[in-house]
C-alpha positions in Angstrom: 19.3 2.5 6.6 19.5 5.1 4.1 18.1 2.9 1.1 15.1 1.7 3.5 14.5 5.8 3.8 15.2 6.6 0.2 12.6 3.5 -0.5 10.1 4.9 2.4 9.9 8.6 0.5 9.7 7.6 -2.8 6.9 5.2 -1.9 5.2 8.5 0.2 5.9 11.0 -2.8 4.3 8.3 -5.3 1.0 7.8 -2.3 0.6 11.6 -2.3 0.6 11.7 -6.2 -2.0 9.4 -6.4 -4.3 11.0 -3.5 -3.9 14.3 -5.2 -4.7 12.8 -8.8 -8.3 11.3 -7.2 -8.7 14.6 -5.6 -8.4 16.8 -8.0 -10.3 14.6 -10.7 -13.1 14.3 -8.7 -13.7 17.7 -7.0 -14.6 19.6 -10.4 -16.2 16.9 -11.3 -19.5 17.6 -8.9 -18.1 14.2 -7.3 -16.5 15.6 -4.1 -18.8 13.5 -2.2 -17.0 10.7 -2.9 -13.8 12.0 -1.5 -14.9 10.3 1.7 -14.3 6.6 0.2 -10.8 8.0 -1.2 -10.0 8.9 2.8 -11.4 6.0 3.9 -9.3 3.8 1.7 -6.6 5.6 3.1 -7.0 4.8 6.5 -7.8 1.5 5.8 -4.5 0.5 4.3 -2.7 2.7 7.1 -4.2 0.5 9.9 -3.7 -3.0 7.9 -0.5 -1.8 7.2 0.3 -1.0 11.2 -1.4 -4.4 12.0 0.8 -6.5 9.6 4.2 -4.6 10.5 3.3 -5.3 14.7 2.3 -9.4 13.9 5.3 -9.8 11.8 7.3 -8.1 14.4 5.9 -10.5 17.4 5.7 -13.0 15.0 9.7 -13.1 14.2 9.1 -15.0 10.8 12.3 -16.1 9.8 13.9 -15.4 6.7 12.8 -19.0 5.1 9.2 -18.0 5.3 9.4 -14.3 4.6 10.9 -15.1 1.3 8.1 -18.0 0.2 5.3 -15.6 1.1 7.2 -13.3 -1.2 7.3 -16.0 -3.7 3.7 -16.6 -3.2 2.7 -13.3 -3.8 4.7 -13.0 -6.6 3.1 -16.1 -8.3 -0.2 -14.4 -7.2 0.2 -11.3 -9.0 1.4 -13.0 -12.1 -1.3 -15.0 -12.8 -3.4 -11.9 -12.4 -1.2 -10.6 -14.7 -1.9 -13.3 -17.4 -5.2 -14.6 -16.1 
């Protein structure tokens, strides 16, 4: 319970790094209007993430198929990676 909180703030102080770096790059930039896409980026991946955390919880994937989705993302990244 404690790593999966440790894991969970680490994750939010890194988010909050990021959402601070756009900020501030783009306000003194005369860009500030496209703060908006920033935000709504934001609460796109909030709601996907919500929507994949409830299926996957109705869903009760077992462990078999959690771990080759894993795997398949894996391979996907890589061959961005190399590709």
């Amino acid at each position: 319970m404690l790593s999966a909180f440790l894991i969970s703030l680490r994750e939010g102080v890194e988010l909050l790094s990021s959402l601070a770096s756009y900020s501030f790059y783009l306000s003194p930039n005369r860009r500030s209007q496209l703060a908006r896409f920033v935000w709504s980026g934001v609460a796109v991946a909030g709601a996907l993430s919500l929507a994949v955390a409830i299926a996957l919880e109705r869903w009760q994937i077992n462990q078999t198929a959690l771990k080759a989705c894993c795997f398949a993302g894996a391979v996907f990244v890589i061959s961005m990676i190399i590709g």
